[in-house]
Residue, then its C-alpha position, 0 to 999 in steps of 0.5 A: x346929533x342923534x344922541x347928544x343934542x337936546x330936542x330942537x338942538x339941530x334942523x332936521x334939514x341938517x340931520x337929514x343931510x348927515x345921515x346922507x353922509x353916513x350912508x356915502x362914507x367909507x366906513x359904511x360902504x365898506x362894511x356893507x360890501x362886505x355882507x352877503x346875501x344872506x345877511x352874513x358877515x363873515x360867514x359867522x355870527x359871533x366872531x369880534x376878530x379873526x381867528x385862525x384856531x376857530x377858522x373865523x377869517x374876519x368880524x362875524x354878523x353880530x358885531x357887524x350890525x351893531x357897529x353900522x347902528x352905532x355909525x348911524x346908518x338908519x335901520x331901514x336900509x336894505x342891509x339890515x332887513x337882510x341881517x334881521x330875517x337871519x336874527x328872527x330865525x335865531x330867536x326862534x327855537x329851531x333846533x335845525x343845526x345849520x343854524x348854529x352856523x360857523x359851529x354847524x359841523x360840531x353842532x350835527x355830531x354834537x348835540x349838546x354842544x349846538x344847543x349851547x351855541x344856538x342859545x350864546x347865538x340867541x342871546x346875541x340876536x337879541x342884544x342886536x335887535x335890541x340896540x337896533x331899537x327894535x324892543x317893541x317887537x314882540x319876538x324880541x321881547x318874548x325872547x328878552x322875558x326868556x333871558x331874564x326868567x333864566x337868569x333869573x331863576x340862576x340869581x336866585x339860586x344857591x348856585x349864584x354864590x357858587x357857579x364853579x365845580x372842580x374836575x381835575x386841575x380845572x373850575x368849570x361852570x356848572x352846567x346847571x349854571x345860567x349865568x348872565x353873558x354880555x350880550x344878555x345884560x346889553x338887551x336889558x340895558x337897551x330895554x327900558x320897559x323890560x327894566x320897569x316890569x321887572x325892576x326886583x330882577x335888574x336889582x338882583x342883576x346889578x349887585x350881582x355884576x358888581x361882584x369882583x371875580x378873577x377866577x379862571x374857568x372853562x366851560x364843559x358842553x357836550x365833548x367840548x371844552x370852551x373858553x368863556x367870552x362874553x359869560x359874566x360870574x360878577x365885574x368884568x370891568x379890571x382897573x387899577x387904583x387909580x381907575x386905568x384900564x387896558x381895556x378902554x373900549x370895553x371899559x366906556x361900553x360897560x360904563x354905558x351898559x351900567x348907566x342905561x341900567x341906572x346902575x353905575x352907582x352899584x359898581x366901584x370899578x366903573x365909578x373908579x374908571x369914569x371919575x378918572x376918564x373925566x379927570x383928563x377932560x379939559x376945561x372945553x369938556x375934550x378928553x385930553x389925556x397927557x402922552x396920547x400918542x395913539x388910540x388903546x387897542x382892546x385885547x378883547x374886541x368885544x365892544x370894537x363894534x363901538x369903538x373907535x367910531x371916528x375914522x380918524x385915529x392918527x391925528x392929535x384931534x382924531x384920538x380924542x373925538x371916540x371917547x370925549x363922545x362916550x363921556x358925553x353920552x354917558x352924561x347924558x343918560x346919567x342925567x347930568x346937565x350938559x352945556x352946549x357951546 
């Protein structure tokens, strides 16, 4: 109703009525018992899942957040209010370690590294307040300029064709290198007046994340050595000929990203993947795809905040609801005409 109907597509007697449900249903209540009164979930920020390797014991507050927007709970609630103050801090440049949070040990003996986790945490804190509808904030959008200038300045440098050093056996990203991340490209995407003043960057931005990039590397901060996550050095999107991906989550939630971007026309791999999408959508605009026993699983969980959305996921029915929604929003902010029957 928020995102697809057309104005005046329903009463607002009956939105008001469905957000009372939202806020009532089980998804939402769960979640937000599970918050603390510090506005934590989780006891991190950044976790998608759990991991016993980083002592991460359920989804951090990033992912929690974002998925209670997604649900549409409204952003005034008290729960949010709760997890913003910690976000604000976040943007901030307070170099206090205990705000690198489930990284604080590491961060107070090293100090390289907590910087390096406060600027990932940064770029997250923004992603979320932006999708959150919060872009006229002044903070957020003095932190959204930060992360683009810095990017920016990457993009045009030579280090943009080449970003990785060899050290031994391993590709590690140059230190120098401020390289896009998945939460840095969602603030532009949800951003429209930032996308305007600075449209010759969103161009450079978008060729850039077009790029196809298979290589493996790590990231070397401080004493560490880290697996990259959400760091983009070109196309994080892998499909096969026939635009199948393993990843579907990720997959529609990158698609989305491109389009309020205006840039699906940039990426070979996204068009593959929505063009095969539609293709298993029936005559009533239901994605339908032949063998749909369960719902795909991502192996990453870095869009699970977004997907699957529906609570029912064991029925025919149920399986289908997360994704003919994502096509549909896609259309949408494609500027595709819907029809409504």
């Amino acid at each position: 109703m928020r995102d697809i109907l057309p104005p005046g597509g329903a009463l607002e007697a009956d939105r008001l009525a469905l957000q009372q449900e939202v806020l009532a249903s089980k998804a939402v209540a769960q979640i937000m018992r599970r918050q603390k009164s510090d506005g934590l979930w989780g006891e991190n920020i950044l976790g998608v899942a759990p991991s016993r390797a980083q002592g991460i014991k359920d989804v951090g507050t990033i992912s929690q957040y974002r998925r209670l927007v997604e649900l549409g709970v409204p952003t005034e609630e008290r729960g949010f209010r709760l997890t913003d103050r910690v976000f604000f801090r976040l943007l901030s440049r307070d170099e206090d370690p205990e705000l690198a949070h489930e990284y604080r040990k590491a961060a107070k003996t090293d100090v390289e590294f907590g910087k390096w986790v406060r600027a990932i945490m940064r770029d997250a804190a923004t992603a979320a307040l932006a999708h959150s509808g919060q872009v006229e904030d002044p903070r957020v959008r003095g932190s959204a300029h930060r992360i683009a200038s810095e990017v920016s300045a990457f993009l045009r440098s030579e280090l943009a064709e080449k970003p990785l050093v060899r050290k031994g056996a391993r590709k590690i990203l140059h230190p120098e290198a401020r390289v896009p991340t998945l939460f840095s490209v969602a603030t532009f995407a949800y951003m429209p007046a930032l996308q305007r003043e600075r449209a010759g960057f969103v161009e450079r931005l978008t060729s850039y994340l077009a790029r196809p990039f298979k290589q493996t590397f790590v990231i070397a901060v401080g004493k560490r050595v880290v697996k990259p996550v959400v760091h983009l050095l070109g196309d994080p999107l892998q499909v096969d000929s026939a635009g199948q991906t393993k990843d579907l989550s990720l997959a529609l939630y990158w698609i989305d990203l491109l389009v309020r971007l205006g840039a699906l026309n940039t990426s070979p791999s996204a068009e593959k993947c929505l063009a095969r999408l539609i293709s298993e959508c029936d005559d009533t605009g239901v994605w339908n795809p032949k063998g749909l026993r369960s719902l795909p699983t991502s192996p990453s969980h870095l869009a699970d905040f977004a997907f699957p959305l529906d609570a029912d996921t064991a029925s025919p029915e149920g399986r289908k609801v997360d994704v003919t929604f994502r096509l549909a929003l896609i259309a949408k902010l494609a500027g595709w005409q819907l029809i409504f029957t």
